[in-house]
N, C-alpha and C positions, 0 to 999 in steps of 0.2 A: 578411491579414497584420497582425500588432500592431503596433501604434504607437510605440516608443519611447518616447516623452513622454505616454503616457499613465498615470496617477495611482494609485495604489491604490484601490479600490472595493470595500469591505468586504462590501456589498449580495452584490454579482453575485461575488466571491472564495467567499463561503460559500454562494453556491449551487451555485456548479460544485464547491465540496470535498463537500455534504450530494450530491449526483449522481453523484460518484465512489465516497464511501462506500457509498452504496447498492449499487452494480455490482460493489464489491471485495470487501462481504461477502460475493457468493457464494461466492468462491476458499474461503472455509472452509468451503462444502459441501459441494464436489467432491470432496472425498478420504472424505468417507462414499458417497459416489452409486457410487465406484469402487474399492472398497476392495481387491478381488484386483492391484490393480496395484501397481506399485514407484511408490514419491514420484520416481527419477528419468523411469519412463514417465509419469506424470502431468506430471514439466513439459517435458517433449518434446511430448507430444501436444501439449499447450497451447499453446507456442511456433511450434513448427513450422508452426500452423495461423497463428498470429499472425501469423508471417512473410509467409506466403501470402498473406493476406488484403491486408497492408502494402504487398507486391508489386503486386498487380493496384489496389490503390489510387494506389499513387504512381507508375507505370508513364504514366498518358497528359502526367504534368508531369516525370517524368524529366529530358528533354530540358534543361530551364531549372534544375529542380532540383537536378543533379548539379553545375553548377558554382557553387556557394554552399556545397559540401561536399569541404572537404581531408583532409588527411592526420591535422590534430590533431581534425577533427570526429568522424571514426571513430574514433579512438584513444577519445575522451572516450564516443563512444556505446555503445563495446564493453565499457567498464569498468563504466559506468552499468546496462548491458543486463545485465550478468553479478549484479553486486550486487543489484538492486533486481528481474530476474526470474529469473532461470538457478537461482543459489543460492538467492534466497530463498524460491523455490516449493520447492525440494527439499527446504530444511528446513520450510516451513512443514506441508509434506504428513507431515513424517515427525511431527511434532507433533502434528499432528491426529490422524494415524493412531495413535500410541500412548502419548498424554496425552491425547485428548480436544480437542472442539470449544472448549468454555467454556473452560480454563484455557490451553489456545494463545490464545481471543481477548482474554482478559483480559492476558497478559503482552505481545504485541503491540500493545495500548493504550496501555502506558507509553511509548510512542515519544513522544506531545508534548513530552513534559519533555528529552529529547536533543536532538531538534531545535531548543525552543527555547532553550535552553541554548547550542547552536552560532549560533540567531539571534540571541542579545544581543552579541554581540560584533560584530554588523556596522556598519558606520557611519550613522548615524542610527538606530539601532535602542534600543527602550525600554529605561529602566535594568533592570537584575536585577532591584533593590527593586521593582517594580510589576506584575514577573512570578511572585514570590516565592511567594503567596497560591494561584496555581494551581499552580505546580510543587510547594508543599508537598501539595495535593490527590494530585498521580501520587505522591508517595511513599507517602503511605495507601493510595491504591490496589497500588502496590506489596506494603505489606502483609498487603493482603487476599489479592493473589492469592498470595503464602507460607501463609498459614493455608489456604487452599483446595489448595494441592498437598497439604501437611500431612495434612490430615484432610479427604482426598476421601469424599465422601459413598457411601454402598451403592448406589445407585444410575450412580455411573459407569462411563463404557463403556472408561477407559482401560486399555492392556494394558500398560504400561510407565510409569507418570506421571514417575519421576526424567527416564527418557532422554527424554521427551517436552515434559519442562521444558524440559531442555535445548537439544535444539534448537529450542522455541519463542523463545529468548533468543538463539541464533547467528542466527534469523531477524528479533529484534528489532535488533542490531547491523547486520548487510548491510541492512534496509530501512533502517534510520537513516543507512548513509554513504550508498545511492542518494538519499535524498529529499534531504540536504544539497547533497551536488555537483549532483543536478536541476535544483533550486534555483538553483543558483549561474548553470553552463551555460545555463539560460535566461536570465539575464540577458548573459550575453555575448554568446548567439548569438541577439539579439533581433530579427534578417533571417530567424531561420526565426518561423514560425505554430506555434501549442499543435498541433494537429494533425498538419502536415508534421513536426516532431520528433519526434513519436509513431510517425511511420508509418516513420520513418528508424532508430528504436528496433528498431523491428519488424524491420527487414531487418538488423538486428544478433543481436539475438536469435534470430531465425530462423534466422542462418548460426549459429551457437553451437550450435544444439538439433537440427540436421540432423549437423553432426561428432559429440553426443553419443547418439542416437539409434539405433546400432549397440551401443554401452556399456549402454543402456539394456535393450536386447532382449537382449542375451547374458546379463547378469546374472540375470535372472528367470526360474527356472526351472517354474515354473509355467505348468502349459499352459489355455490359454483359449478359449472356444467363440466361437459367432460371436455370439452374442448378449450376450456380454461387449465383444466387440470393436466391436460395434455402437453398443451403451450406452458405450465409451471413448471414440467417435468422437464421437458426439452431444455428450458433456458436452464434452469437450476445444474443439468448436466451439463450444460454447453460451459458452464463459467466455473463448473467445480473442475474440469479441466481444464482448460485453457487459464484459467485463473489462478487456482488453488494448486493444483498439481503443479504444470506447468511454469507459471509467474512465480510462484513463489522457489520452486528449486534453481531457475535464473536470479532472482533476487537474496537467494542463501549464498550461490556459488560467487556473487555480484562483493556478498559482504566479508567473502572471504581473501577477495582480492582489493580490496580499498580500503583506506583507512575511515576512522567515523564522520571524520568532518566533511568527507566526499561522497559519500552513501546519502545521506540526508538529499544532498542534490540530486541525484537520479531518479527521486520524487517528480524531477522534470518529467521527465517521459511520460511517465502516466499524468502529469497533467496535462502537456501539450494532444497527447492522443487523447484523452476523454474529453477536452474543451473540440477540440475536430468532430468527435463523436457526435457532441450537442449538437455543433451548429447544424453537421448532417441532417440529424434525428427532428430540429427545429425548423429543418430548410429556410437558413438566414445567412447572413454573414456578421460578425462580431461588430459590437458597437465602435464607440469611440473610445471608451475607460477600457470594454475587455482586450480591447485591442493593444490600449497601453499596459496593461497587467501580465499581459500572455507578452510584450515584450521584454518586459522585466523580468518573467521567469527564464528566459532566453539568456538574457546579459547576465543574471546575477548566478547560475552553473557556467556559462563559459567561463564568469571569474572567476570562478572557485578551483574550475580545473587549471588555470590560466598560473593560478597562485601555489596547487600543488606540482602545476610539472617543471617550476624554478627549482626546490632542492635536490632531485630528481637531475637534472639537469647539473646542478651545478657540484652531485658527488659523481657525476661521468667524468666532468671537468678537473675536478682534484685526484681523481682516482690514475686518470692518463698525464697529469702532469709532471 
């Protein structure tokens, strides 16, 4: 169970955010592993396993659990559940599959700078001015990733790069209101554990992608063998763990140690590992613009951390003086 009164701790906040990153860039694999599927079959599978899994985990503390969860906890988990996995895997998948690995990962990285943006305004939270330096960084990166949709190189794999933009951006908006309100939620409902919220996600999500799950197979007319459906199941479990399970009880425990304007940055991670992922999966090495982008995301979280471990620093300094 968390503590309440327990402190921020930049240390162990950015390890559980680099741990998350890791597990979430796979999400930007999965839709090359599974490519004959619909982005809505992709996040049903995924979901619905989530669910399941969520189930048989929270199932032997139900009992005690259930009454620490009302009417507005669902409401908030259902909202949360839908923005941050429902829709955002659907456009994120629709992204990938017809823009491309690299230019979804790179537009989905400018989420630091909304996030922290939505964090300077909380109480006790660092001024603009000190977050300025890193947020001007996501706008160049911003830039780059424009000149890269622009003049996609002969070598990419996208079939559609405009609409693929696009929904890589509806998927940067829905993960930005999920992480904000996340955020927030966990500080209210500081009775539940990074984990048990997770797993309460899960049984939200899960009911959402079971009602869509019928929508999903009706629309796909595409018929598929078993050894499709086999390779569906596989990954779909691979990422409902390691992703969902997993990434996300690092990135609840991640928000329960950092303040908002620093949470948003830990989006690094998962873009530096799913940009690695691509290049792998594309066997290339990064251009010239991704090159500059993926440095920009590098500069502009050192600076953020750079700027939160000054006050930090400087009440050790007044406190021993």
């Amino acid at each position: 169970m968390h503590d309440p009164a327990e402190p921020h701790n930049l240390g162990k906040g950015i390890a559980c955010g680099a741990g998350a990153g890791a597990l979430w860039g796979l999400v930007f694999l999965a839709p090359e592993l599974i490519r004959s599927f619909t982005p809505l079959e992709m996040a049903c599978g995924r979901y619905v396993l989530y669910g399941l899994f969520a189930t048989a985990m929270v199932a032997p503390r139900w009992r005690v659990l259930s009454h620490t969860v009302h009417l507005r906890t669902w409401w908030t988990l259902n909202w949360l559940s839908f923005a941050g996995n429902t829709a955002y895997y659907v456009l994120l998948s629709s992204a990938v599959k017809n823009g491309g690995m690299t230019t979804t990962t790179l537009v989905i990285g400018f989420l630091p700078v909304l996030v922290t943006l939505a964090g300077s305004r909380d109480k006790n939270a660092l001024p603009l001015r000190q977050l300025m330096p890193s947020i001007m960084l996501c706008v160049a990166r911003a830039g780059c990733i424009g000149w890269q949709a622009l003049h996609a190189p002969a070598h990419t794999v996208a079939r559609a790069p405009l609409f693929g933009l696009l929904c890589a951006m509806a998927a940067l908006g829905s993960w930005t209101l999920y992480a904000v309100g996340n955020s927030r939620a966990l500080v209210r409902q500081r009775h539940f554990s990074a984990h048990d919220w997770n797993l309460l996600t899960g049984l939200a999500t899960g009911a959402q992608n079971v009602a869509l799950l019928p929508l999903a197979l009706l629309l796909d007319p595409t018929p598929h063998g078993g050894e499709q459906w086999r390779n569906f199941a596989l990954v779909s479990a691979g990422i409902a763990l390691l992703a969902s399970i997993a990434g996300n009880a690092l990135w609840n425990r991640m928000n329960q140690l950092l303040p908002l304007t620093l949470v948003g940055q830990m989006i690094l991670f998962e873009t530096l590992f799913s940009l690695c992922y691509g290049f792998i999966w594309e066997q290339r090495l990064p251009t010239g613009t991704e090159a500059l982008a993926f440095a920009c995301v590098v500069l502009s979280v050192l600076l953020c951390v750079r700027a939160h471990r000054k006050p930090a620093t400087q009440a050790v300094s007044s406190a021993t003086a």
